[in-house]
N, CA and C atoms as an extended XYZ file, in Angstrom:
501
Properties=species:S:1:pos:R:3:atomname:S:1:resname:S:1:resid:I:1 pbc="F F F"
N         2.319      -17.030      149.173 N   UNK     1
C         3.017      -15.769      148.971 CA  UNK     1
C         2.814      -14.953      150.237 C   UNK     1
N         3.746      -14.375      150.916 N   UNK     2
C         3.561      -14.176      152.402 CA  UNK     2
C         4.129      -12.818      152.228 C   UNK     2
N         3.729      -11.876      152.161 N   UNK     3
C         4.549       -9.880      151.925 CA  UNK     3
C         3.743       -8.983      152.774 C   UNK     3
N         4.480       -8.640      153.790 N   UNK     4
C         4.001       -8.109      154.788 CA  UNK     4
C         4.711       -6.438      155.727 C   UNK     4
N         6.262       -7.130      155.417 N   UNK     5
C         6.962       -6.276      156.371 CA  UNK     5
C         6.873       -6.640      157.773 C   UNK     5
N         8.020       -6.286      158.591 N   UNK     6
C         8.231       -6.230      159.994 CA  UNK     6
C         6.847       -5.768      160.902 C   UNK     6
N         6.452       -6.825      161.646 N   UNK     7
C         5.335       -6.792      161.852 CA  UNK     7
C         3.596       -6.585      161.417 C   UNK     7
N         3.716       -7.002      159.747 N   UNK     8
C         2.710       -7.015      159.340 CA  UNK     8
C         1.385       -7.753      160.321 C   UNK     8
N         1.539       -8.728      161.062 N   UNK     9
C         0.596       -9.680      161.311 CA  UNK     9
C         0.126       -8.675      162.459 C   UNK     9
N         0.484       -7.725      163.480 N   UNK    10
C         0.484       -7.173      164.271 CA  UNK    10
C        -0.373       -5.428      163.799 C   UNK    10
N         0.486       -4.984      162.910 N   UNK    11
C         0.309       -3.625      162.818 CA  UNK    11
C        -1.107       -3.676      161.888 C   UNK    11
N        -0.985       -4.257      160.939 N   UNK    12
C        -2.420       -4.532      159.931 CA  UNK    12
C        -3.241       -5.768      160.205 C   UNK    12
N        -2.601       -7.013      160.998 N   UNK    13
C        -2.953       -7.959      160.664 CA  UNK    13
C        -3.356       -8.961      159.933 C   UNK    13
N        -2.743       -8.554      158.782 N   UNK    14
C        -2.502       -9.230      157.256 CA  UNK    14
C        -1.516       -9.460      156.283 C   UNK    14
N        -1.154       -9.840      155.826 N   UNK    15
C        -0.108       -9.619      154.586 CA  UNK    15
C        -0.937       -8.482      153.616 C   UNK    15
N         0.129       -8.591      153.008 N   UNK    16
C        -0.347       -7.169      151.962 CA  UNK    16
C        -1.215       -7.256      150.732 C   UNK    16
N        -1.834       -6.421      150.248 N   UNK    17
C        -2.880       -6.016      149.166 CA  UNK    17
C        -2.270       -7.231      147.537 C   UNK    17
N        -0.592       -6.676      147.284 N   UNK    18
C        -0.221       -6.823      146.369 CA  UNK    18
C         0.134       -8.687      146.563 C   UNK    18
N         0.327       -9.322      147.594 N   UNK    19
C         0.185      -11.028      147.780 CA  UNK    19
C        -0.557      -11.483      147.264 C   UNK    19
N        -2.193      -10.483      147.998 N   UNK    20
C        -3.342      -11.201      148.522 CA  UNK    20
C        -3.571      -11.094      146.098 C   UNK    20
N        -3.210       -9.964      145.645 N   UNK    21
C        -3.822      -10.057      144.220 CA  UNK    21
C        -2.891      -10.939      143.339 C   UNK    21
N        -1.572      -10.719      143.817 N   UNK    22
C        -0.844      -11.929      142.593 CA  UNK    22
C        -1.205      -13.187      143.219 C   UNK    22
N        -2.078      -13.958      144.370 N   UNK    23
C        -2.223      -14.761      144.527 CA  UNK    23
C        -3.509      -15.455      143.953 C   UNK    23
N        -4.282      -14.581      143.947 N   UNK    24
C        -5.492      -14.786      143.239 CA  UNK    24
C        -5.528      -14.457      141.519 C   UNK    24
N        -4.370      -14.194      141.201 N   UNK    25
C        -3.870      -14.372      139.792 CA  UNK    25
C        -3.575      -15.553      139.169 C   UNK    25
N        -3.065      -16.426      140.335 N   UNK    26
C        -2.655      -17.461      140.455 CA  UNK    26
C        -2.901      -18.852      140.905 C   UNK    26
N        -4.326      -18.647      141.651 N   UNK    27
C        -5.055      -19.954      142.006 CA  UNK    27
C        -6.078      -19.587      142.195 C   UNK    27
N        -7.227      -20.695      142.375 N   UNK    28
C        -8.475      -20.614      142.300 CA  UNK    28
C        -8.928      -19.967      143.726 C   UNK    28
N        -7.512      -20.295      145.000 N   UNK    29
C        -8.080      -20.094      146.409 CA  UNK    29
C        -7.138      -19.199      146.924 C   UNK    29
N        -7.317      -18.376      147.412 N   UNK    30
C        -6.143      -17.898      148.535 CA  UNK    30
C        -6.333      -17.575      150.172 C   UNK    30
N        -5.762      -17.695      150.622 N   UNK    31
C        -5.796      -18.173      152.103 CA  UNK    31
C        -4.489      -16.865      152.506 C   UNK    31
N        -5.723      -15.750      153.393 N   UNK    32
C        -4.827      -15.508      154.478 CA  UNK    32
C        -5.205      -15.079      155.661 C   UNK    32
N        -3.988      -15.357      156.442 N   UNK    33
C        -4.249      -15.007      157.807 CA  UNK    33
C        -4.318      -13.583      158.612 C   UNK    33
N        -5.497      -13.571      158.944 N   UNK    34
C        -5.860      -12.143      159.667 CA  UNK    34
C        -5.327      -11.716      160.643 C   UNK    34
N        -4.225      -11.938      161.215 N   UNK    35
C        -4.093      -11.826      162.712 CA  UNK    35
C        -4.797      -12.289      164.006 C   UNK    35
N        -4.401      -11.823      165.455 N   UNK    36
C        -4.877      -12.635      166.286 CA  UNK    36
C        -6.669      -12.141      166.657 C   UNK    36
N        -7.303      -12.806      166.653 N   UNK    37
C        -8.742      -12.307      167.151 CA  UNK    37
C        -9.743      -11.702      166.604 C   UNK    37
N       -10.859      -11.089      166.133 N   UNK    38
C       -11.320      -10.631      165.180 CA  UNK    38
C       -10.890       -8.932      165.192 C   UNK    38
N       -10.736       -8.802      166.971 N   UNK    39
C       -10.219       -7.164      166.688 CA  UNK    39
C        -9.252       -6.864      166.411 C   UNK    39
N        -7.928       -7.754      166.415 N   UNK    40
C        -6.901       -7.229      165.892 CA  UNK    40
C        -6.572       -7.344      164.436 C   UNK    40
N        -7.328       -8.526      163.952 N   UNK    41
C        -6.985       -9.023      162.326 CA  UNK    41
C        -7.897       -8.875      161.680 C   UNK    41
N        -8.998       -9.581      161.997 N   UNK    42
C       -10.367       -9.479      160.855 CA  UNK    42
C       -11.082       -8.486      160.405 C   UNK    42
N       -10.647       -7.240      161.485 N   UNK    43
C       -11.697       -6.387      161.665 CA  UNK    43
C       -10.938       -5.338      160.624 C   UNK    43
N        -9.499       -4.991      160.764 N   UNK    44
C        -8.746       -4.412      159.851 CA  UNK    44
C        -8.834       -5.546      158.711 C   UNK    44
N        -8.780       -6.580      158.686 N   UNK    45
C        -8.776       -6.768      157.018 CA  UNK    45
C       -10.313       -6.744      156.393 C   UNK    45
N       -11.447       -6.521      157.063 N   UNK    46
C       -12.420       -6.447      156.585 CA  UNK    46
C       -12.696       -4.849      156.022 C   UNK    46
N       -12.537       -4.262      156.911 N   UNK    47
C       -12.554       -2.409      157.062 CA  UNK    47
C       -11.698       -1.595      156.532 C   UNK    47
N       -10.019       -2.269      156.525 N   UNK    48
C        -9.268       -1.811      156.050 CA  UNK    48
C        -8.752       -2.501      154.282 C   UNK    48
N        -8.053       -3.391      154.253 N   UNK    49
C        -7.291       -3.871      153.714 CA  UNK    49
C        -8.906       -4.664      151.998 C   UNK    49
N        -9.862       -4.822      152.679 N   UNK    50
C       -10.728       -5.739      151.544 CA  UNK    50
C       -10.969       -4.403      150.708 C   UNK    50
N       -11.901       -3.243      151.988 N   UNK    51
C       -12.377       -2.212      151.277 CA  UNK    51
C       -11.291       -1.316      150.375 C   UNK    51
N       -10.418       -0.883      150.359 N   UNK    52
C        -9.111       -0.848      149.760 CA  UNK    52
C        -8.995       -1.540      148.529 C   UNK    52
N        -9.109       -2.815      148.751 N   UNK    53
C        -8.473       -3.471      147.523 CA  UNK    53
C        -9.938       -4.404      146.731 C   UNK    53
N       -10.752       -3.413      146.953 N   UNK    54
C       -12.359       -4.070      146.112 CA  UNK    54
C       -12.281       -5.818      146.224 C   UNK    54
N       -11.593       -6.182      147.412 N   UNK    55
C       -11.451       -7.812      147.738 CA  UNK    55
C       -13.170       -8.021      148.351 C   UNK    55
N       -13.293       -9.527      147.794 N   UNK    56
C       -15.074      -10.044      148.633 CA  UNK    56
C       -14.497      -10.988      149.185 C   UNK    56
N       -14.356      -11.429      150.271 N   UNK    57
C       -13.800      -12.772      150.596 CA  UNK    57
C       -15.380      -13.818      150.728 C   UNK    57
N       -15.118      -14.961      149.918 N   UNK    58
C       -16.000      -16.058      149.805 CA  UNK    58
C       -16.328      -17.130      151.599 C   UNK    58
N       -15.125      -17.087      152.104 N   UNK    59
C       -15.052      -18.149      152.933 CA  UNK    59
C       -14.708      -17.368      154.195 C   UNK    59
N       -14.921      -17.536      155.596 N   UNK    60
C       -13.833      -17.090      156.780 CA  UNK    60
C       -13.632      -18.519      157.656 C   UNK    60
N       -12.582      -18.627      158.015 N   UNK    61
C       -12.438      -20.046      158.696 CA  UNK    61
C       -11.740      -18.676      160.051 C   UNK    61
N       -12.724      -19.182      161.292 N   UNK    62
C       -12.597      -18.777      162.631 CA  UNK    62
C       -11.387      -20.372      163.128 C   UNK    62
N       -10.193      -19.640      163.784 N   UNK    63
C        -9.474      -20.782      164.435 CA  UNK    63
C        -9.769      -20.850      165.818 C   UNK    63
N       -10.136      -21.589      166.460 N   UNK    64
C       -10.706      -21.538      168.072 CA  UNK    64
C        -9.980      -22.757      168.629 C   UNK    64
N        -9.403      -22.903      169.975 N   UNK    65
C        -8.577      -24.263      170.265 CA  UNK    65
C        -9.624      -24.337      171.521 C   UNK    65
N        -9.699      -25.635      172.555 N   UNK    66
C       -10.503      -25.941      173.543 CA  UNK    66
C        -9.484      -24.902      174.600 C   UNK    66
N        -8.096      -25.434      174.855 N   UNK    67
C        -7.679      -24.756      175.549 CA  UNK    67
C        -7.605      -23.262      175.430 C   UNK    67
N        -7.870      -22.682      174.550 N   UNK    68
C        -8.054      -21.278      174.446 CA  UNK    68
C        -9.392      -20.814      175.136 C   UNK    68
N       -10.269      -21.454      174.895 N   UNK    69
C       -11.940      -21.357      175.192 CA  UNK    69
C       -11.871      -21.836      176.681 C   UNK    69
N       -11.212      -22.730      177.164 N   UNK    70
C       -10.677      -22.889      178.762 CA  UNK    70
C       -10.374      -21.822      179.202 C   UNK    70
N        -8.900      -20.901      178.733 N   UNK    71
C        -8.526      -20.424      179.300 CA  UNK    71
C        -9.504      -18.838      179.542 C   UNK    71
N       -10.489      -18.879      178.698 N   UNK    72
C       -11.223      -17.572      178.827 CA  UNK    72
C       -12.526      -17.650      179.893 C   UNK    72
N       -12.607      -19.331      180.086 N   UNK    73
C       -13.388      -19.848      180.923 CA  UNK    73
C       -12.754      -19.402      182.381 C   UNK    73
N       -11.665      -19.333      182.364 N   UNK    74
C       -10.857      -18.954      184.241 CA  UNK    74
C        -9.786      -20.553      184.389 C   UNK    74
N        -9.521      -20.988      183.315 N   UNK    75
C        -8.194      -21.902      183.787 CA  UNK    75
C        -7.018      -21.288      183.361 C   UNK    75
N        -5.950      -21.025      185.154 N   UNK    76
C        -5.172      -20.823      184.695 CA  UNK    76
C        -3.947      -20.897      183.962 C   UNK    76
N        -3.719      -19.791      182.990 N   UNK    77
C        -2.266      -20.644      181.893 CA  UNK    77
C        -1.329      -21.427      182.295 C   UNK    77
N        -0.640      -21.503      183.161 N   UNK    78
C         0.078      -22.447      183.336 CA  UNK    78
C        -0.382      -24.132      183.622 C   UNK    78
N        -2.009      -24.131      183.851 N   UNK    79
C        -2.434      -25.251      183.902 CA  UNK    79
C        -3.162      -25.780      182.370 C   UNK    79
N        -2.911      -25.158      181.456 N   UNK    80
C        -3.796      -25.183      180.150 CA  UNK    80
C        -2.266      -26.130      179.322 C   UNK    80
N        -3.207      -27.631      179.343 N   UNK    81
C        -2.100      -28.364      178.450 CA  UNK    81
C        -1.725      -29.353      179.504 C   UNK    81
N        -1.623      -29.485      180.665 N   UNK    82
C        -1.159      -30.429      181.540 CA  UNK    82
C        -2.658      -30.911      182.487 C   UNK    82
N        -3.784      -30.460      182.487 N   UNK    83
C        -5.098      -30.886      182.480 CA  UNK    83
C        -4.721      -32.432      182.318 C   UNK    83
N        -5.130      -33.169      183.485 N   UNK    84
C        -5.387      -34.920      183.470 CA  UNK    84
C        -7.079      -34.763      183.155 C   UNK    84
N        -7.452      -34.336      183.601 N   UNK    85
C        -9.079      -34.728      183.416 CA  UNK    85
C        -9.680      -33.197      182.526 C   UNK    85
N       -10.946      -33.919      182.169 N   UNK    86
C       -11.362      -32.410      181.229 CA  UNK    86
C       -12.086      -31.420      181.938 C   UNK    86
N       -12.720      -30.533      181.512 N   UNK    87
C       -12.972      -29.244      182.287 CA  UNK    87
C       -14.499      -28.447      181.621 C   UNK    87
N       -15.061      -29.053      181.248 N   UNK    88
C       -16.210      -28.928      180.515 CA  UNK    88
C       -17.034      -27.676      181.093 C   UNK    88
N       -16.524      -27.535      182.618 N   UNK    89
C       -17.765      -26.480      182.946 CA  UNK    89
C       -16.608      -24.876      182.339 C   UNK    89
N       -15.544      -24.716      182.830 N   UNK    90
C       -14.679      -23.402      182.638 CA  UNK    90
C       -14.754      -23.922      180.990 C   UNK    90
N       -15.080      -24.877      179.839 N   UNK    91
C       -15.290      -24.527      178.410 CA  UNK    91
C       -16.412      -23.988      177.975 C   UNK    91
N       -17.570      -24.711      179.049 N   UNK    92
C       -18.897      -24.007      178.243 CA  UNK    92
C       -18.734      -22.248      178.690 C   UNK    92
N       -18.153      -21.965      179.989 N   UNK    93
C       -18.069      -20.343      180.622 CA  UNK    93
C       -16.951      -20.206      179.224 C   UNK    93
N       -15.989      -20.114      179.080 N   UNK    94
C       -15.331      -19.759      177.638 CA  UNK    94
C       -15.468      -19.945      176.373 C   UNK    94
N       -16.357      -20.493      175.937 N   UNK    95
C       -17.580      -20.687      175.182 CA  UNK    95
C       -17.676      -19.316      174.428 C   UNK    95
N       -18.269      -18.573      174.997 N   UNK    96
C       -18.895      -17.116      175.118 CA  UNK    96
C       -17.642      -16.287      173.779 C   UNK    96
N       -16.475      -16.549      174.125 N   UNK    97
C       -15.599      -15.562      173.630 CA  UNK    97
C       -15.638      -16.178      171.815 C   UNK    97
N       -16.059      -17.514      171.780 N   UNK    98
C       -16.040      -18.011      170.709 CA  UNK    98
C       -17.638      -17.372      170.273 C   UNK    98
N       -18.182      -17.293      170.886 N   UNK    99
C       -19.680      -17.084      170.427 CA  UNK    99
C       -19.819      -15.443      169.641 C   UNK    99
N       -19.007      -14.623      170.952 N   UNK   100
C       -18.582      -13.560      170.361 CA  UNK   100
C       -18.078      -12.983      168.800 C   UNK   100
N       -17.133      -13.757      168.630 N   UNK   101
C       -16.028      -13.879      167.546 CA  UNK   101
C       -17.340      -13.839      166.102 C   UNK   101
N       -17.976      -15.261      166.307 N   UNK   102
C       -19.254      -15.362      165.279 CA  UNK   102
C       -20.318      -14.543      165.541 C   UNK   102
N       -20.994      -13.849      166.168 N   UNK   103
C       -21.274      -12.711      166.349 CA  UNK   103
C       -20.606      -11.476      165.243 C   UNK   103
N       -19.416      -11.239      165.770 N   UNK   104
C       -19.258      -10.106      164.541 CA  UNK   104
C       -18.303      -10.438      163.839 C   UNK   104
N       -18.307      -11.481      162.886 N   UNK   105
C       -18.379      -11.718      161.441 CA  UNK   105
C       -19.626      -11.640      161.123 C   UNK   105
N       -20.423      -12.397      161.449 N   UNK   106
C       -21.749      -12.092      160.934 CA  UNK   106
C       -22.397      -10.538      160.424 C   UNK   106
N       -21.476      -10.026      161.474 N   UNK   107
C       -22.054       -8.322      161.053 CA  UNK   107
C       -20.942       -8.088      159.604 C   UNK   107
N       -20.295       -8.725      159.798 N   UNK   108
C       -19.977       -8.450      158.150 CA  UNK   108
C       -20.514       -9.269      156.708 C   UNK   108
N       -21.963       -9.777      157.593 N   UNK   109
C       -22.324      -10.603      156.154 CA  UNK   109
C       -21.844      -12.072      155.639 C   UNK   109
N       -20.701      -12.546      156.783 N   UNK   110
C       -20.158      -13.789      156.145 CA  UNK   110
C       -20.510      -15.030      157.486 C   UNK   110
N       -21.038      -15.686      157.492 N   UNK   111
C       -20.718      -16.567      158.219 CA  UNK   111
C       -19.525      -17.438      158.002 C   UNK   111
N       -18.739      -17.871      159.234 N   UNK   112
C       -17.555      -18.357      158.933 CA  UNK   112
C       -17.863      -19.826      159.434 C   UNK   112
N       -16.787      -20.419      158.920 N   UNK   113
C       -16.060      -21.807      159.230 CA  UNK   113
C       -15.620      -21.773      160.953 C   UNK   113
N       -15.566      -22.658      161.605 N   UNK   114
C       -15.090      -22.508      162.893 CA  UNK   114
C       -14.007      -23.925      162.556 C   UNK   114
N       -12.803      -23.825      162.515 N   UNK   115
C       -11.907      -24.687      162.884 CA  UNK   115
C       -11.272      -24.880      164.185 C   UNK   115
N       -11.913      -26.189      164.758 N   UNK   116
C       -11.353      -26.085      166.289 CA  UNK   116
C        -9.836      -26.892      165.858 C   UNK   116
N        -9.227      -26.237      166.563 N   UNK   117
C        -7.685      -26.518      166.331 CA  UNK   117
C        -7.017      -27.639      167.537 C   UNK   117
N        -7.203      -29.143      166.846 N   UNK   118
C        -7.202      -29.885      168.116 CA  UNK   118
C        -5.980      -30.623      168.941 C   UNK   118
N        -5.820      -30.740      169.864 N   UNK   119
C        -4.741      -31.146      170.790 CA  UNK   119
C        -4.836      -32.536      171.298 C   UNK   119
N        -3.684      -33.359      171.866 N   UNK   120
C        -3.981      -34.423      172.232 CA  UNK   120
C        -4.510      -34.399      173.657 C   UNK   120
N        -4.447      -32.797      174.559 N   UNK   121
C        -5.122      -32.814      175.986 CA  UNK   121
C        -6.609      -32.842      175.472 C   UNK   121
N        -7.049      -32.653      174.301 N   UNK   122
C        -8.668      -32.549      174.370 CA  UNK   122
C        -9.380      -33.491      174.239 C   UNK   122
N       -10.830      -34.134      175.374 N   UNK   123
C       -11.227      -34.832      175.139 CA  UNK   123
C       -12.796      -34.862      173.956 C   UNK   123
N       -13.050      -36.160      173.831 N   UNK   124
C       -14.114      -36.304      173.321 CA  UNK   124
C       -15.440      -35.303      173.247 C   UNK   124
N       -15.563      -35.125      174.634 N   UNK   125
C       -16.892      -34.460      175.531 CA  UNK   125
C       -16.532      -32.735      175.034 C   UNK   125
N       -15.303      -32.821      175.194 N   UNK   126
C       -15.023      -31.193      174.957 CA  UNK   126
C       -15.336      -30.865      173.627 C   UNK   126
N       -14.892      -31.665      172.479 N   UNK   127
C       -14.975      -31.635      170.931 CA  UNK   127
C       -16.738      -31.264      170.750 C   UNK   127
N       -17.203      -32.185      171.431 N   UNK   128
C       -18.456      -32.148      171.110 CA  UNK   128
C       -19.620      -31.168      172.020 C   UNK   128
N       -18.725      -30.654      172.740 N   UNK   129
C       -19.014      -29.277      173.395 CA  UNK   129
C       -19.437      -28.274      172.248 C   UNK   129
N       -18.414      -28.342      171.713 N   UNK   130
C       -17.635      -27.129      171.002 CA  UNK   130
C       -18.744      -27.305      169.208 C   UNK   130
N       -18.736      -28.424      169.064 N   UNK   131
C       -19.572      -28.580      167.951 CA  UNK   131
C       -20.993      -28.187      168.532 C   UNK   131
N       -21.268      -28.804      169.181 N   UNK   132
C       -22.716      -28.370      169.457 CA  UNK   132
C       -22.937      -26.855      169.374 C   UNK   132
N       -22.137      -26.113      170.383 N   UNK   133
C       -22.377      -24.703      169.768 CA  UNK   133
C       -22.240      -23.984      168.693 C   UNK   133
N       -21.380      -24.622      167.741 N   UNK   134
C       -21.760      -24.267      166.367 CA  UNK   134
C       -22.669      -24.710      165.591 C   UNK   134
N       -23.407      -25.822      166.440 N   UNK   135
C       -24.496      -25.994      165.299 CA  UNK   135
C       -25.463      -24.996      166.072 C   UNK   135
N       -25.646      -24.697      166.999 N   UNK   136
C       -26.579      -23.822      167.944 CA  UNK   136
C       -26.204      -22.625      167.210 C   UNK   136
N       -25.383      -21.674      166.938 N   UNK   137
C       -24.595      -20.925      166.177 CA  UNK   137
C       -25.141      -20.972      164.847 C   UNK   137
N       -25.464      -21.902      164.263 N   UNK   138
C       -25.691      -22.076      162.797 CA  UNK   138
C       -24.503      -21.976      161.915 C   UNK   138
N       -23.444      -22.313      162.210 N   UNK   139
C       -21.729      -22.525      161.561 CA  UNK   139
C       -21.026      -23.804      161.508 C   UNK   139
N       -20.794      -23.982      160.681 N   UNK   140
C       -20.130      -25.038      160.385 CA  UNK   140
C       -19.153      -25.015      160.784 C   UNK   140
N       -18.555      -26.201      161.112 N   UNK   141
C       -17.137      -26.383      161.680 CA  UNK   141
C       -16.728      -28.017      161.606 C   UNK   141
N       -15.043      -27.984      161.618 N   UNK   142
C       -14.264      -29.393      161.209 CA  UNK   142
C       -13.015      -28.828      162.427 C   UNK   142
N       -13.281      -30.615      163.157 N   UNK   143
C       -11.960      -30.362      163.902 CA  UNK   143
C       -10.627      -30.800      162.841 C   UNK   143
N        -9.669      -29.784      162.851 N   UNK   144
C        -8.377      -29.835      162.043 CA  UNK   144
C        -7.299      -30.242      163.435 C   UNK   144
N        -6.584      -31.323      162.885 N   UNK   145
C        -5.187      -31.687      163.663 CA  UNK   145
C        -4.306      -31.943      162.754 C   UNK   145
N        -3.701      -30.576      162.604 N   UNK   146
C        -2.349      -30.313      161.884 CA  UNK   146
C        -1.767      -30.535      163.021 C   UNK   146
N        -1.890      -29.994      164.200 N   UNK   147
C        -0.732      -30.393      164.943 CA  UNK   147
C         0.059      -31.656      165.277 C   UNK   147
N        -1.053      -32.847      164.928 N   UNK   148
C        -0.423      -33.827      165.314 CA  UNK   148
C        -0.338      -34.744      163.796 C   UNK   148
N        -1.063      -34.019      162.866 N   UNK   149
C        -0.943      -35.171      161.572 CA  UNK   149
C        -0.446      -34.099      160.159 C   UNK   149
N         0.093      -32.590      160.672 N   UNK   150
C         0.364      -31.737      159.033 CA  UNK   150
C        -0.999      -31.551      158.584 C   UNK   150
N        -0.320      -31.717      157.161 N   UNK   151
C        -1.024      -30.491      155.891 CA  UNK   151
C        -2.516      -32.002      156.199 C   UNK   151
N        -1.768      -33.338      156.408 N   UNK   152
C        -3.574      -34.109      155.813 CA  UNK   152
C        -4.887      -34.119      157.337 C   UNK   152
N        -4.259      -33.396      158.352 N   UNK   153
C        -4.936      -33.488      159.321 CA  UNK   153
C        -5.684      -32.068      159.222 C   UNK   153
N        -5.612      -31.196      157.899 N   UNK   154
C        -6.491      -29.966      157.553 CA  UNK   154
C        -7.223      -30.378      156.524 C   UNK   154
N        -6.818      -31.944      155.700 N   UNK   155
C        -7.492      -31.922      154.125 CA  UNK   155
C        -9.225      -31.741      154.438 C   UNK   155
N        -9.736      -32.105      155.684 N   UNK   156
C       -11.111      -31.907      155.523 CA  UNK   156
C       -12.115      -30.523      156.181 C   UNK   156
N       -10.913      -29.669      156.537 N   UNK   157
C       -11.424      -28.253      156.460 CA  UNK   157
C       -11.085      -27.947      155.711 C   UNK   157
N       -10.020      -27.879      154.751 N   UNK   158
C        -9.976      -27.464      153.075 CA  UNK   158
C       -11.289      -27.804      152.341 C   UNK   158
N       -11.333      -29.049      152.448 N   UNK   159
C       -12.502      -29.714      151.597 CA  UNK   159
C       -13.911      -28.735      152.561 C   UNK   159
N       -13.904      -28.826      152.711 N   UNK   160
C       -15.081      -27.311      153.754 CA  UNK   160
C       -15.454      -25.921      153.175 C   UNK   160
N       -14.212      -25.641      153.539 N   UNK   161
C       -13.903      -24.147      152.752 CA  UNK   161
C       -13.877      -24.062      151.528 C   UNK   161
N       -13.576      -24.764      151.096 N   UNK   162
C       -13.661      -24.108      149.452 CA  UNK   162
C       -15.324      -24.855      149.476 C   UNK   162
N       -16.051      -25.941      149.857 N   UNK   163
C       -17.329      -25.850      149.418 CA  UNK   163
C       -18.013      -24.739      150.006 C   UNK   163
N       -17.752      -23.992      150.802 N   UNK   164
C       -18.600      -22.862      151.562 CA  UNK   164
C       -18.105      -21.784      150.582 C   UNK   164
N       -16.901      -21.406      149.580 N   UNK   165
C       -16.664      -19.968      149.229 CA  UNK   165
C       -17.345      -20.713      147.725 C   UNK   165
N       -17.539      -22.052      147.298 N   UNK   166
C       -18.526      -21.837      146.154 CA  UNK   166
C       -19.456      -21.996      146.025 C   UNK   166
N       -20.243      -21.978      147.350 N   UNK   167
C       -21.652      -22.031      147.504 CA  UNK   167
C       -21.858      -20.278      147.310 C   UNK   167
């Protein structure tokens, strides 16, 4: 159920109060998306939009991609995606912005899910970059490739998330 208005994802960074409750009328889980980053989305749906609507959210799944964490490392965009070889040192320097992100969720009490969102430029070494700092982190995380396999290349961050919002 997606009710937002013209630029909801932007101006609030959420869909609306009245989705987020007929959805949870309606299934055991509901899933939505905060907008981009924790300051533009999470932070209003935590501050704004939960406190408002007496919402607890059980689960947070953080989306983080390698090339995103590159590009905060100093690779520039137009080279992010056409990379022949990997880049491990500008990921661990972009690293940081992901570290950030879990940082303040935590100040809201939830530790989140980290879903690295994976590509066919990413290698092995990078994946396991990226895990390691979430276990350093103390967060769990599942690489998801919807991009290259759909809804079953998420079934095992589903299977994640809902064990983390009924723990």
């Amino acid at each position: 159920i997606i009710h937002g208005g013209p630029f909801a994802n932007i101006a609030q960074g959420t869909n609306s109060v009245l989705a987020t409750k007929m959805g949870l009328s309606l299934s055991d889980f509901v899933v939505t998306e905060a907008g981009f980053g924790f300051d533009l989305g999470a932070e209003k749906f935590f501050d704004i939009k939960c406190r408002k609507a007496d919402l607890h959210p059980d689960a947070v799944v953080l989306v983080a991609t390698v090339r995103a964490l590159k590009y905060n490392g100093g690779v520039p965009k137009a080279d992010l995606g056409t990379e022949k070889e990997e880049n491990t040192a500008a990921l661990r320097k972009g690293i940081e912005n992901l570290e950030k992100h879990v940082e303040n969720m935590k100040k809201f009490n939830i530790c989140p899910i980290v879903a690295l969102n994976k590509f066919v430029t990413d290698t092995d070494a990078e994946i396991q970059i990226v895990a390691d700092k979430c276990k350093e982190l103390g967060v769990p995380m599942e690489v998801a490739e919807v991009w290259a396999k759909g809804g079953e290349g998420a079934e095992k961050l589903a299977i994640l998330a809902a064990k983390v919002a009924e723990q």
